[in-house]
N, CA and C atoms as a LAMMPS dump frame, in Angstrom:
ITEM: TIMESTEP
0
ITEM: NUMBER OF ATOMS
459
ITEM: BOX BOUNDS ff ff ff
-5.0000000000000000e+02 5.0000000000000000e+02
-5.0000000000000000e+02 5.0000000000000000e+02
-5.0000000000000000e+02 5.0000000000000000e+02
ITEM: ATOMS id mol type element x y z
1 1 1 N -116.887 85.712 74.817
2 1 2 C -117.021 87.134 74.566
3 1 3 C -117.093 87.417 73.067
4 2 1 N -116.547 86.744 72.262
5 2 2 C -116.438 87.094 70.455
6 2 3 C -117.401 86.617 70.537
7 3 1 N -118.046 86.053 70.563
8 3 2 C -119.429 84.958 70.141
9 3 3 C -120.389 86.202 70.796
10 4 1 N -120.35 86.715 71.848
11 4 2 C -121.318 87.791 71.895
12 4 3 C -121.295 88.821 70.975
13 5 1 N -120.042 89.362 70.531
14 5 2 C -119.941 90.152 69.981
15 5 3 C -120.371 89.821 68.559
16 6 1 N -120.217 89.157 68.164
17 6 2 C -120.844 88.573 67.007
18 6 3 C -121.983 88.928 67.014
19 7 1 N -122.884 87.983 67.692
20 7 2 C -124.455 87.877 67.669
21 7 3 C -124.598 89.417 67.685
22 8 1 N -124.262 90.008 68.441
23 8 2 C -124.463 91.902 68.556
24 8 3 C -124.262 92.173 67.206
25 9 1 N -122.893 92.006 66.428
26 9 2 C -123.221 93.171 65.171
27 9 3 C -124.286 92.095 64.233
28 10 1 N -124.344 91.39 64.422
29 10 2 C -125.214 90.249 63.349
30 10 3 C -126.912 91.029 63.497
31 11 1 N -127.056 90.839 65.199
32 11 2 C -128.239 91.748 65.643
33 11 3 C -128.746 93.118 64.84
34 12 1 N -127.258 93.776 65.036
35 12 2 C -127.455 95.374 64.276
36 12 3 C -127.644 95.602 62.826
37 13 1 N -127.414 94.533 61.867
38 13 2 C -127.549 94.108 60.883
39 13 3 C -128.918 94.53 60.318
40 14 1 N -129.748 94.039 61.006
41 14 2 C -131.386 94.584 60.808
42 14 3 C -131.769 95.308 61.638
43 15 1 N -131.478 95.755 62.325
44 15 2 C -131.769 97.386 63.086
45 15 3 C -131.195 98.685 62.806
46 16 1 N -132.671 99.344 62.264
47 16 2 C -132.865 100.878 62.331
48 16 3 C -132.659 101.58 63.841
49 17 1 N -132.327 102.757 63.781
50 17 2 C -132.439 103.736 64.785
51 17 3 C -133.395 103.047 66.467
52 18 1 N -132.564 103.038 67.65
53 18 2 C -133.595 102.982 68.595
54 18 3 C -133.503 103.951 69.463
55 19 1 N -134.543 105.331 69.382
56 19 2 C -134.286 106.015 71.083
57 19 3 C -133.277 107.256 69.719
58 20 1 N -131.768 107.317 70.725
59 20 2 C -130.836 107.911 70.432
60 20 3 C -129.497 107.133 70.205
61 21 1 N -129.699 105.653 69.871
62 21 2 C -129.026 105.092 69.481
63 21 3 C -128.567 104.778 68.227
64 22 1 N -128.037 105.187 67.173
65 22 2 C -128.085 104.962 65.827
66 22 3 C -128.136 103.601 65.36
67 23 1 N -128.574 103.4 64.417
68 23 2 C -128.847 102.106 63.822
69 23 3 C -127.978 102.248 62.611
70 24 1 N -128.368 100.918 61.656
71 24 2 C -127.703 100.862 60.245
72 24 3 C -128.889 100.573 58.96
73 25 1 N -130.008 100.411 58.985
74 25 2 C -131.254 100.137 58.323
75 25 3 C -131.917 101.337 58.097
76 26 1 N -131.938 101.824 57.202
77 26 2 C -133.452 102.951 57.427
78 26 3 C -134.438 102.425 57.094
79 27 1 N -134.371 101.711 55.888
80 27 2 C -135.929 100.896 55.529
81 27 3 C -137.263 101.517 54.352
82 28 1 N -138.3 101.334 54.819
83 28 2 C -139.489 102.476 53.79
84 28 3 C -139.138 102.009 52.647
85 29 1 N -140.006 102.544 51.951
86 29 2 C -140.128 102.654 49.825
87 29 3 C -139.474 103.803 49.804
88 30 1 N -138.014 103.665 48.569
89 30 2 C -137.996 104.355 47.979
90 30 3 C -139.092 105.21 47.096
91 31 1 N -139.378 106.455 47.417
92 31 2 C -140.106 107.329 46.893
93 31 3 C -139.59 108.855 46.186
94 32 1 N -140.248 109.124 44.774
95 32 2 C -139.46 110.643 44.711
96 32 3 C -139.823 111.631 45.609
97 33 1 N -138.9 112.536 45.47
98 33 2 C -138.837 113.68 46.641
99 33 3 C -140.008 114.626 46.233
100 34 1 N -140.947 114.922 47.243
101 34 2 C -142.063 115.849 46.878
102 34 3 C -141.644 117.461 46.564
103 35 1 N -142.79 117.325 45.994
104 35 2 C -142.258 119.317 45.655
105 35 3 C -142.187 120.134 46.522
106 36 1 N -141.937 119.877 47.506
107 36 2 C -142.07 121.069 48.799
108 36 3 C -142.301 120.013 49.993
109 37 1 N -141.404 120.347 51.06
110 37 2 C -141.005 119.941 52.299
111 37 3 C -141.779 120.581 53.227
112 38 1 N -142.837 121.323 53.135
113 38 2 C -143.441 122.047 54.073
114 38 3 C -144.251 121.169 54.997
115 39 1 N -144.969 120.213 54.485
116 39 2 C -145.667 119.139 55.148
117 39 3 C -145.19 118.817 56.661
118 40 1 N -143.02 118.573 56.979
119 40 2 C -142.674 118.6 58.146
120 40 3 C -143.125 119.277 59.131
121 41 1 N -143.597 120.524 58.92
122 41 2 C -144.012 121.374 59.438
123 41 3 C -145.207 121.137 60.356
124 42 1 N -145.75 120.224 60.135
125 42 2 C -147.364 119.916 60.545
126 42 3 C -147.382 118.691 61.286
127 43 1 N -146.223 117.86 61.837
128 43 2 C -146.145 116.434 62.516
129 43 3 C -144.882 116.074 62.08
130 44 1 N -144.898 114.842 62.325
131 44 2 C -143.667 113.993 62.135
132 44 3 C -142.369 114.63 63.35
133 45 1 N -142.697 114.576 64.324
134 45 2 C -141.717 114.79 65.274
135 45 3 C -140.341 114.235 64.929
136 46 1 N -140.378 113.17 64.118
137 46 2 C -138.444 112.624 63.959
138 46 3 C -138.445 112.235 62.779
139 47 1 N -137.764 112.648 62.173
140 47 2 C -137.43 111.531 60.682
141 47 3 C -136.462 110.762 61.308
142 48 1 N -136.442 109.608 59.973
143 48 2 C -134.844 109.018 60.101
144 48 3 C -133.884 109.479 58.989
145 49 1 N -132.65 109.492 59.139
146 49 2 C -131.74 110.396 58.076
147 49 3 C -130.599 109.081 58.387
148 50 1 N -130.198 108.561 56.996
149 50 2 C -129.562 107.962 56.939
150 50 3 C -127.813 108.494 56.01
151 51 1 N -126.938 108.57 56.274
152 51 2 C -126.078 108.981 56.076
153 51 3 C -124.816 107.856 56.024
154 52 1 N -124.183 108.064 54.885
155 52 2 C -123.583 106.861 54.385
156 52 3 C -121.871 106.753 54.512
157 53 1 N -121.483 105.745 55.358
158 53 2 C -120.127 105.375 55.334
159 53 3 C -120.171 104.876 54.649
160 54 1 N -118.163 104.285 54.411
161 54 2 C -117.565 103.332 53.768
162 54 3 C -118.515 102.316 53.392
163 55 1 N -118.447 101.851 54.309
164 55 2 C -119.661 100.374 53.887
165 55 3 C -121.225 100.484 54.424
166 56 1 N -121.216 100.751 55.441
167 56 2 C -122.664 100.637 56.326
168 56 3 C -122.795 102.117 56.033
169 57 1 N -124.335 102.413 56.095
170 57 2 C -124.857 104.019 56.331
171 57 3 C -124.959 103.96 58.5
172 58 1 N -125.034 105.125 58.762
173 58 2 C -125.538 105.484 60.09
174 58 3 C -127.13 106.058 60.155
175 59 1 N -127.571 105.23 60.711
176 59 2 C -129.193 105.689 60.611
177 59 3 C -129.502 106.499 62.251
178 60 1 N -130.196 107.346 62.086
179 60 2 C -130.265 108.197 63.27
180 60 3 C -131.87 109.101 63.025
181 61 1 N -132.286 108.747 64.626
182 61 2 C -133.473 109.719 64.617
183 61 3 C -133.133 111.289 65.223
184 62 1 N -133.963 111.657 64.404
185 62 2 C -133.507 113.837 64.502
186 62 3 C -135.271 114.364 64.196
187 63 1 N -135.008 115.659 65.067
188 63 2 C -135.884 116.405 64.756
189 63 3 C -135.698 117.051 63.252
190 64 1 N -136.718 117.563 62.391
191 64 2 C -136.04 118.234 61.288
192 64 3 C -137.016 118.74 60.858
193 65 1 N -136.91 119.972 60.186
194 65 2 C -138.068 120.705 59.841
195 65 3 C -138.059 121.144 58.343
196 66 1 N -138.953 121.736 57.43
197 66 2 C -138.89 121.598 56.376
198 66 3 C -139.805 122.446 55.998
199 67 1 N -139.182 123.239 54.132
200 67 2 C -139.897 124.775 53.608
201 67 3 C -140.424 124.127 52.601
202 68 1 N -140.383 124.927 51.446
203 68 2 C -140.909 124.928 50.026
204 68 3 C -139.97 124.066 49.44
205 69 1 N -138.793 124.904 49.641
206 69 2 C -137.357 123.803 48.893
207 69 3 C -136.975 122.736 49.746
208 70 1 N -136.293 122.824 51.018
209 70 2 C -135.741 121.765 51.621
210 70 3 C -136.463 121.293 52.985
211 71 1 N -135.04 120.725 53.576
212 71 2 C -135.135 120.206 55.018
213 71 3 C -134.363 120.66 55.709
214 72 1 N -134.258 120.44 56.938
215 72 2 C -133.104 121.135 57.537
216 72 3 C -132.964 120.443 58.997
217 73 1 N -132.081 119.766 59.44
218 73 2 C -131.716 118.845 60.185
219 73 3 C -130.149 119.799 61.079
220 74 1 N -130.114 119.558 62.264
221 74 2 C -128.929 120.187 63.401
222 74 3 C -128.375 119.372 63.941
223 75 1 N -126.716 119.494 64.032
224 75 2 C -126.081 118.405 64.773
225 75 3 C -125.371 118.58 64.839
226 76 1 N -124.016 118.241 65.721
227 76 2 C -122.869 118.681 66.543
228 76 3 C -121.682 118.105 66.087
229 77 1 N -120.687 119.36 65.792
230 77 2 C -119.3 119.309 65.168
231 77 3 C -118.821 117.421 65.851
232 78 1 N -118.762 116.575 65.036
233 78 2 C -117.231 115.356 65.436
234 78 3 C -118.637 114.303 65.897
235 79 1 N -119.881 114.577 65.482
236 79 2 C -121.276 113.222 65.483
237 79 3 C -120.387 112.759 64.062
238 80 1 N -121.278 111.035 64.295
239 80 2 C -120.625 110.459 63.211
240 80 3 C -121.524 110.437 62.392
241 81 1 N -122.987 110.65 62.358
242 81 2 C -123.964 111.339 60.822
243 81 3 C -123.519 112.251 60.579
244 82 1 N -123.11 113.283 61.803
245 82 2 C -122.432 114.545 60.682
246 82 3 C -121.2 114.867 59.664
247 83 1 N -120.231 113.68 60.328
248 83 2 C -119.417 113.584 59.782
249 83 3 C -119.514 113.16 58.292
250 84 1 N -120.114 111.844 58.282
251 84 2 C -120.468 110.756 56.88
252 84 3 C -121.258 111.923 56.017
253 85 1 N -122.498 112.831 56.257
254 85 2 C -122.895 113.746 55.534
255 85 3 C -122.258 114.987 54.937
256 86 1 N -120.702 115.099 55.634
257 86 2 C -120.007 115.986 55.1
258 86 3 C -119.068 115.404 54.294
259 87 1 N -118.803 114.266 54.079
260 87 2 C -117.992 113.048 53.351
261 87 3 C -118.919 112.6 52.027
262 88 1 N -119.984 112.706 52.547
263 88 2 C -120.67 111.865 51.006
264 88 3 C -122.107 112.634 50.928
265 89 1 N -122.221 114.203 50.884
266 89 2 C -122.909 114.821 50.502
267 89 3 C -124.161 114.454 49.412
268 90 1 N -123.654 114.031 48.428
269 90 2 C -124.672 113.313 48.076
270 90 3 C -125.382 112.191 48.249
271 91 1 N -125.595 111.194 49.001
272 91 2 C -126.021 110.006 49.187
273 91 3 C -126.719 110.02 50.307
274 92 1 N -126.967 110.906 50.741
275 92 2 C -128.127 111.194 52.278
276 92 3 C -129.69 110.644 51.81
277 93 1 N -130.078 110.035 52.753
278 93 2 C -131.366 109.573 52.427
279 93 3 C -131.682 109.8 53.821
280 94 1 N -133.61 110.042 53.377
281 94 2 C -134.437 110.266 55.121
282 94 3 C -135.919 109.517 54.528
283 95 1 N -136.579 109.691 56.117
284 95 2 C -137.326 108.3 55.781
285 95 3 C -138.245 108.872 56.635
286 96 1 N -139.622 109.172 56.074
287 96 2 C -140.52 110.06 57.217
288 96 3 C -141.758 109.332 56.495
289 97 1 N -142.568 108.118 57.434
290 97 2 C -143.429 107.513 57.571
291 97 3 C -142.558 106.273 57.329
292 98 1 N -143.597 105.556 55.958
293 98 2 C -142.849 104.41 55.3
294 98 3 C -142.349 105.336 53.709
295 99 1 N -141.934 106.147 53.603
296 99 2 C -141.69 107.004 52.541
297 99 3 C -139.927 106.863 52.759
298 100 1 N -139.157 107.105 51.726
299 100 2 C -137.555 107.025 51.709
300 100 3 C -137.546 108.08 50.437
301 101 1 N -136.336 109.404 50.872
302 101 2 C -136.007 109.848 49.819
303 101 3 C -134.725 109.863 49.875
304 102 1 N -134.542 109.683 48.26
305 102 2 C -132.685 110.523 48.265
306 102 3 C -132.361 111.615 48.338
307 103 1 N -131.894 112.378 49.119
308 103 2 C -131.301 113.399 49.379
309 103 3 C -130.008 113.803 49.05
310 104 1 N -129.307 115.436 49.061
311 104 2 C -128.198 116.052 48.719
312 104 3 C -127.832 116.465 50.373
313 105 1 N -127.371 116.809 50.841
314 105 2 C -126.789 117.639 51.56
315 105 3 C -125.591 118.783 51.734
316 106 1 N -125.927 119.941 52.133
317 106 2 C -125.414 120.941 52.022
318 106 3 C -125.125 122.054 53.725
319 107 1 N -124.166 122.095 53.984
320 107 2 C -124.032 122.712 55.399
321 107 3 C -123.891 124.223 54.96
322 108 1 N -125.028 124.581 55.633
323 108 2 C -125.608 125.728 55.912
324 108 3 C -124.712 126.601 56.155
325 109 1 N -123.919 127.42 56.115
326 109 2 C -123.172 128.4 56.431
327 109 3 C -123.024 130.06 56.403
328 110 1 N -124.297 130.306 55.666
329 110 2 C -124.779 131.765 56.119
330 110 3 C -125.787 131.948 56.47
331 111 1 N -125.637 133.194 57.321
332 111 2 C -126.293 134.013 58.785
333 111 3 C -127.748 134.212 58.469
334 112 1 N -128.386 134.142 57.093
335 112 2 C -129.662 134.033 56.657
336 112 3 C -130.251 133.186 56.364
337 113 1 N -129.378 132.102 56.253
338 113 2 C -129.831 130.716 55.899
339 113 3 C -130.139 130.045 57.368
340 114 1 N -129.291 130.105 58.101
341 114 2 C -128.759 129.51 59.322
342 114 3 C -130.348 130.089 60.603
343 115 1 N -130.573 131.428 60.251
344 115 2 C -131.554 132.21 60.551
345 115 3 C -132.66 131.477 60.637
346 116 1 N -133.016 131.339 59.524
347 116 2 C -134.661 130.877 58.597
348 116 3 C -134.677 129.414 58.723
349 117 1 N -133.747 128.435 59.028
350 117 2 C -133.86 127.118 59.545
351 117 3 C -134.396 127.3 60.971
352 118 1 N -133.373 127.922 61.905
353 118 2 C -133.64 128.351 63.121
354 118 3 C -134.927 128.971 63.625
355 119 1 N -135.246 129.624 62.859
356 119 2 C -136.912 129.673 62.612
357 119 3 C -137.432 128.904 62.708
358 120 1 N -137.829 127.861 61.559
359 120 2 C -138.241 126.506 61.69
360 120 3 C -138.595 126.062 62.911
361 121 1 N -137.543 125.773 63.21
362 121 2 C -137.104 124.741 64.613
363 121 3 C -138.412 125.363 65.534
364 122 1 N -138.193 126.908 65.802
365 122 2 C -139.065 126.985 67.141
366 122 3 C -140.609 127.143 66.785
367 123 1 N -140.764 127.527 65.408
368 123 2 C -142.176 127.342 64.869
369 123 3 C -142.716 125.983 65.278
370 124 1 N -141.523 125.32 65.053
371 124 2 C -142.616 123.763 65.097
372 124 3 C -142.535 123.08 65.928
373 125 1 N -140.892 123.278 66.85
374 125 2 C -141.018 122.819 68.132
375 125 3 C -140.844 123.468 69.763
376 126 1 N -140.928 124.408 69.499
377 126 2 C -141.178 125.716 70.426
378 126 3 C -139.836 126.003 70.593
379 127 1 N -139.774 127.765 71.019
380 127 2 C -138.796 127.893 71.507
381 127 3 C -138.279 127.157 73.137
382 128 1 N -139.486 126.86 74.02
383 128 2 C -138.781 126.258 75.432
384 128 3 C -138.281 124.865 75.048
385 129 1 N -138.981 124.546 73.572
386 129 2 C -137.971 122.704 73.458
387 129 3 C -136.929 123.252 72.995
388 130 1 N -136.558 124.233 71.92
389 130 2 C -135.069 124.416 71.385
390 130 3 C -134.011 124.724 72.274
391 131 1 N -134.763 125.763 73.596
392 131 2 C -133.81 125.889 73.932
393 131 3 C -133.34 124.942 74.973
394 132 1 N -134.178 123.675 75.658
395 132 2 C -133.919 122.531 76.7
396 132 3 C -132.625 122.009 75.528
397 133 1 N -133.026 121.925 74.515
398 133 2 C -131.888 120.651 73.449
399 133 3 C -130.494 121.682 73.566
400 134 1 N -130.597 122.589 73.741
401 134 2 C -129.015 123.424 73.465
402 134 3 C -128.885 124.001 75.243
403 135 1 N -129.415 123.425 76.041
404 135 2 C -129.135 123.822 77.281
405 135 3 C -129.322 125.377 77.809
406 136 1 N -129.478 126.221 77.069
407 136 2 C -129.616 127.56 77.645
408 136 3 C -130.899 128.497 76.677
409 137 1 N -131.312 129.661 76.686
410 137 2 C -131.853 130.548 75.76
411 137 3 C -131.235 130.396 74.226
412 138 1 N -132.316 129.656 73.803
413 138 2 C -131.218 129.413 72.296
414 138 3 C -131.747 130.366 70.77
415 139 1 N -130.461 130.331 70.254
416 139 2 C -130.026 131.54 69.268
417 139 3 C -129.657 130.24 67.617
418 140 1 N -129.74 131.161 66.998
419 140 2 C -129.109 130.855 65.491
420 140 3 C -127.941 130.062 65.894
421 141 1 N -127.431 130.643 66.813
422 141 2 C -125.782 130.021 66.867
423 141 3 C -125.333 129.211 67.583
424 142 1 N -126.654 128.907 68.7
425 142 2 C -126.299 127.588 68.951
426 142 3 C -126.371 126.072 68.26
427 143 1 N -126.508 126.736 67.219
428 143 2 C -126.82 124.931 66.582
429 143 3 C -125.446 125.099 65.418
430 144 1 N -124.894 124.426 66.053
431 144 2 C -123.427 123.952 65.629
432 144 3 C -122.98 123.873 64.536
433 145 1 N -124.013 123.197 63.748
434 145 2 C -124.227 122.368 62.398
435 145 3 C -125.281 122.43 62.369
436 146 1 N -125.678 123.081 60.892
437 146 2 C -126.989 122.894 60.361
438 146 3 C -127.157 122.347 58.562
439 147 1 N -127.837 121.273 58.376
440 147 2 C -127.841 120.906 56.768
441 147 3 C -128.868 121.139 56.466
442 148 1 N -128.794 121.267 55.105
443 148 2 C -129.644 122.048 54.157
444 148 3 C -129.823 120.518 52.992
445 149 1 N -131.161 119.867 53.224
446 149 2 C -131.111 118.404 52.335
447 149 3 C -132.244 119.108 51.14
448 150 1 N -131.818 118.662 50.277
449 150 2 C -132.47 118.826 49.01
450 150 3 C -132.699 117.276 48.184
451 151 1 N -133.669 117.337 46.954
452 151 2 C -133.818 115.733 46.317
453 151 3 C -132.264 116.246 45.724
454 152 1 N -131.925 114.636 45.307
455 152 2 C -131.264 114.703 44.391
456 152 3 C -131.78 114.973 42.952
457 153 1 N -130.775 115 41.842
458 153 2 C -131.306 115.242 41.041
459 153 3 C -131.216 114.09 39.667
């Protein structure tokens, strides 16, 4: 049984994100952060967002949508990306193609901000997908957690 377990984290070692399984790799070229995030807007159904523990980052695929200034990524109070992104705010990195940026992160916490992400979301992935992901007619307020990623600087 240790000897499996072994080979398993040895396995995870070089694995990115599969499905809804988090990984520990994000991967891509480091690249600088473009002047405007609007591009999400037009494809890229998932980034990867890598978010950094103690030692290993948590790599995870998410929907996420994106303006002039940022990105904006949703996720649920006591996830362990959400957690590590509220721990090490600065060190967020996402990875959309073979492209890698460094990112800031910032949790969204007012009703206009929280709004105009929420926007996003159903612009680009309809309101009948937003609201299947939150189980009912969905609002600003169902999304639990919302970050606000910016380049670093």
């Amino acid at each position: 049984m240790r000897v499996f377990a072994l080979l398993w984290i040895i396995a995870l070692l070089g694995c990115g994100p599969m499905g809804h399984t988090p990984g520990i790799r994000l991967g891509g070229n480091e690249v600088p952060a473009p002047e405007s995030f609007a591009f999400l807007q037009d494809g890229h159904e998932e980034i990867q967002l890598a978010a950094q523990g103690a030692l290993l980052p948590r790599v995870v695929n998410l929907w996420a949508v994106g303006d002039e200034e940022a990105i904006y990524v949703a996720g649920r109070r006591g996830s362990g990306w959400v957690k590590r992104l509220g721990e090490r705010p600065d060190e967020a990195r996402m990875r959309v193609g073979d492209d890698a940026y460094a990112l800031r992160s910032a949790l969204l916490t007012d009703a206009a901000g929280r709004q105009r992400a929420f926007e996003l979301f159903v612009e680009k992935y309809s309101i009948e997908r937003v609201s299947r992901s939150v189980g009912k007619p969905a609002t600003a307020g169902d999304f639990e957690m919302i970050f606000k990623l910016t380049p670093r600087s």
